[in-house]
N, C-alpha and C positions, 0 to 999 in steps of 0.2 A: 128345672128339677132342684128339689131343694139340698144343700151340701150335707154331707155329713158333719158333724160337729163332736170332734172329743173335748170333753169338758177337764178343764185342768184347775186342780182346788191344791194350796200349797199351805202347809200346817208344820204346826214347830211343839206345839203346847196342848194338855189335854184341858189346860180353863175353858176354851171354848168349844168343846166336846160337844154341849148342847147345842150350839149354834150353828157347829159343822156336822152334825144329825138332821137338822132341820133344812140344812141345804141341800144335802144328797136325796133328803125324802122328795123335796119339791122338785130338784133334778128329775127324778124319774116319773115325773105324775105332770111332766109341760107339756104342752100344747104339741110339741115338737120336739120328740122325741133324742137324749142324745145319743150319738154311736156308740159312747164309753166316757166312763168316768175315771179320771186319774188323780188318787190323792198321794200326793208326793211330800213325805214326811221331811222335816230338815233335820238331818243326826240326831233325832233323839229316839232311838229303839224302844223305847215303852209305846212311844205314840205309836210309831211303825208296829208295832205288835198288836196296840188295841183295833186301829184302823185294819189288820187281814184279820183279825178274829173278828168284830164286833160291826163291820159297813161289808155286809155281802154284795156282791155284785159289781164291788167298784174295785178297781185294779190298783194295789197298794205298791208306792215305791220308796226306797232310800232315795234322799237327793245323791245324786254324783260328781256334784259341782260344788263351789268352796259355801259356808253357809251363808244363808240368806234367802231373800225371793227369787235373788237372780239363776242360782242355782238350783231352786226347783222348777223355777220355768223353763229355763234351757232343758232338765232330763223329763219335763213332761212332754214339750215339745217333741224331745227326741223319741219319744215313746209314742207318742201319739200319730195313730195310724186312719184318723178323718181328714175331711179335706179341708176342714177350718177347723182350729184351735181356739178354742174359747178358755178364759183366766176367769176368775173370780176368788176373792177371798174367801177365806174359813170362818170370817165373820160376819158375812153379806150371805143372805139367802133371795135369791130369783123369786121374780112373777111368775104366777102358772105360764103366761106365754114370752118371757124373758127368750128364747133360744128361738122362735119362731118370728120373734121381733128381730133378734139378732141377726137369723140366717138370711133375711128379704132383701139387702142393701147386696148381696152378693151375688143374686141375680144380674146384674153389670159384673161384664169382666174385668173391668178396668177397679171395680170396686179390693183392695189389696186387704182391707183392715177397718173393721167397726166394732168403734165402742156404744157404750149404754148409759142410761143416766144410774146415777149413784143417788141415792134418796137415805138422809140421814136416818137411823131410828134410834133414840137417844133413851139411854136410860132412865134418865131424870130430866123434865122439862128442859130445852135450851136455856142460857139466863138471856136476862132482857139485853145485853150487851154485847151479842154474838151478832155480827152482821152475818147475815145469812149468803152477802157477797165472799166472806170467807169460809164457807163449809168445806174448801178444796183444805184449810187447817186439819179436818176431820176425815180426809178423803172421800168426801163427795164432790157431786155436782155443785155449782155453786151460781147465785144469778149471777146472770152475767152470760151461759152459754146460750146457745143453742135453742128455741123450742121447738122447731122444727129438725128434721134431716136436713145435713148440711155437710159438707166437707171441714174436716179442719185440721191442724198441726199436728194432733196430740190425742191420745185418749185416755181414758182414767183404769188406774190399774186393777179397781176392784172389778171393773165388768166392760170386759173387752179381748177384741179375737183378731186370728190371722189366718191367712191360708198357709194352709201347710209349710207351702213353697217358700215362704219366704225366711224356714229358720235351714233350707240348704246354703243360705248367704248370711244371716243374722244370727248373733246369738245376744242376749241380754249381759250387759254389763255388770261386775259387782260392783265395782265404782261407788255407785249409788243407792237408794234405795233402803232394806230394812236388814239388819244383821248386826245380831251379836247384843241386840238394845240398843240400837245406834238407829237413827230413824231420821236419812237426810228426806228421801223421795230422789222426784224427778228422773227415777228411773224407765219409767215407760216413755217417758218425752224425749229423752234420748235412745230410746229404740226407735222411737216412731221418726226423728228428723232423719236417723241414718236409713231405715225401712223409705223413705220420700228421696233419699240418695239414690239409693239402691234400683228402685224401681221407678224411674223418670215417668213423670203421666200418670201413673194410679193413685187412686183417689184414697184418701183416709178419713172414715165417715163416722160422724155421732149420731147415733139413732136415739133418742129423747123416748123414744115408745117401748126398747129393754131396757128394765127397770131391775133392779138390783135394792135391797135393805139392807143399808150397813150398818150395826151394831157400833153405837156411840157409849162408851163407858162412861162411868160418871166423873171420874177422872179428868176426864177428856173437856167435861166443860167446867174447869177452873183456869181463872185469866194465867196462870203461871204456866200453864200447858199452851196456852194460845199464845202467851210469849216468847216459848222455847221452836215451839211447829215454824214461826212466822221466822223467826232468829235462823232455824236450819232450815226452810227452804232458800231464802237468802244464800246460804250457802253451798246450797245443793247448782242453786241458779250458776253460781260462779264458777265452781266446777263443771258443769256443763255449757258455759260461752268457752273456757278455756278450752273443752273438746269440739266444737263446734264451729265456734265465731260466737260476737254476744249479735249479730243480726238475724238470724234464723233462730237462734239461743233463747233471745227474748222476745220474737215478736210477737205474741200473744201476751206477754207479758207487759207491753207501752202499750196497748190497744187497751189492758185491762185497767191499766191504770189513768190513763185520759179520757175513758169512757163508764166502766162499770166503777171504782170510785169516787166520781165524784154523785153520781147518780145512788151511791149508798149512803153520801150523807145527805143528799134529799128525801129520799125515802124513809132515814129514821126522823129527818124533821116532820115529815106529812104524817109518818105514824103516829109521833107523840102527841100533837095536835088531834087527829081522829080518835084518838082512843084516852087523850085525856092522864095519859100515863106518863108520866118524867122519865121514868126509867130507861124509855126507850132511847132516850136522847143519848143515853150512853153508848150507844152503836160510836156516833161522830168523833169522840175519843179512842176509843178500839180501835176505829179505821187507820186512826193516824198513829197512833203508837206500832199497830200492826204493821203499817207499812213502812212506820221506821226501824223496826227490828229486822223484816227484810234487808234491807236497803245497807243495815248495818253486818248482817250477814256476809251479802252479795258486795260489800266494801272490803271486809276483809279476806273474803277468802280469794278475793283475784289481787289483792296488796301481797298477799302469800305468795300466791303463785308468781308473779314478777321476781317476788325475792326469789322464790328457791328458781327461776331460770336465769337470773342477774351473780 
């Protein structure tokens, strides 16, 4: 029998009004029907007001938790009354069959938590120097996972779900995460290590087949954005080995890098060569300046943390 599913959409701003329109239409027109929709505004009563006047049928809330992501997922959570909680952003619109993709892995009981692939939609062409191994800079999917169902670590915050059960023991961190214009991440990846704490043996699964559009601003692809994204995950990483351990902290993280970059700097050499274009060759510089902004992040912010416990 398939789960019920309430779908939880968490919103701060009405810029992306059209985008959060477009998700609730597709919401109600999937393959798979959801139980309820919860748009959970973060402090801003204009939004909250447009969202119970103007999205009928969806169940409009104040967050009740400090601002942020964290605190409107914890009060959708808390509200939501299906037997799997499904997340997705305000600026990510579903595949007609995103939720029926979504709800199939839970058929196993063991199955605790699946996420979906996150599929860029970029405003303006990518530029040719975006490795496509970094679209996790944009919040998506990135090569490198998955193309199959598969178990893994972690799932990606714009399209992914829980059973209920598991926020009578969890609640999301502010720690981390998106608030205030502050944008480290790594918030869902430390829900998900402590959720693999919590419930020994159940499995945490990426279904590649629910599909999610995330809304890439144009913004978004200038290298100075892709310097700052790389620079605070870095940082976000650090903070979360300090919660953690950096062994379970990072292990996706030495896999990705002994294995999916060095395979993106051959990938932009076989491109450039096939297609004849130079440009692409700039991926091989990206990769490595990106991974040193990382690296310089995730350097300093655990040099911090020894100070401030020394």
């Amino acid at each position: 029998m398939s789960p019920r599913v309430s779908v939880v959409i968490s919103t701060y701003t009405l810029d992306r009004w059209h985008i959060l329109t477009e998700a609730v239409t597709a919401l109600r027109e999937q393959t798979h029907g959801p139980h309820e929709i919860l748009v959970v505004v973060d402090h801003q009563p204009a939004v909250l007001e447009r969202v119970a006047d103007d999205l009928h049928g969806v169940v409009a809330l104040p967050s009740a938790g400090s601002p942020g992501l964290a605190g409107c997922r914890n009060t959708g959570a808390r509200a939501a009354t299906g037997s799997v909680v499904a997340f997705i952003d305000d600026d990510a619109v579903p595949e007609p069959d995103w939720l029926e993709q979504l709800a199939a892995p839970y058929a196993d009981d063991e199955v605790v938590a699946v996420g979906g692939d996150v599929i860029p939609s970029w405003a303006a062409s990518p530029p040719s120097w975006f490795p496509p191994e970094f679209n996790w800079v944009v919040g998506c999917s990135y090569r490198g996972l998955p193309e199959t169902r598969a178990n893994v670590r972690n799932v990606i915050g714009a399209n992914m779900s829980f059973r209920r059960e598991v926020f009578e023991e969890l609640q999301f961190f502010s720690g981390l995460g998106h608030a205030n214009g502050r944008s480290l991440g790594g918030e869902e990846t430390d829900f998900c290590i402590r959720l693999a704490a919590t419930f020994p043996g159940r499995s945490i699964v990426y279904e590649p087949k629910a599909r999610v559009r995330h809304h890439v601003p144009a913004d978004r692809a200038r290298f100075g954005y892709f310097l700052r994204r790389c620079y605070n995950e870095g940082i976000s990483k650090g903070v979360l080995a300090g919660r953690v351990g950096s062994g379970v902290g990072l292990a996706s993280e030495r896999n990705y890098v002994r294995a999916v970059l060095p395979g993106a700097a051959l990938g932009a050499l076989a491109d450039t060569v096939r297609t004849r274009r130079p440009a692409g060759a700039l991926r091989i510089p990206a990769t490595v300046v990106g991974v040193g902004a990382a690296t310089s992040g995730y350097v300093l912010s655990r040099v911090r943390r020894l100070s401030a416990i020394s």
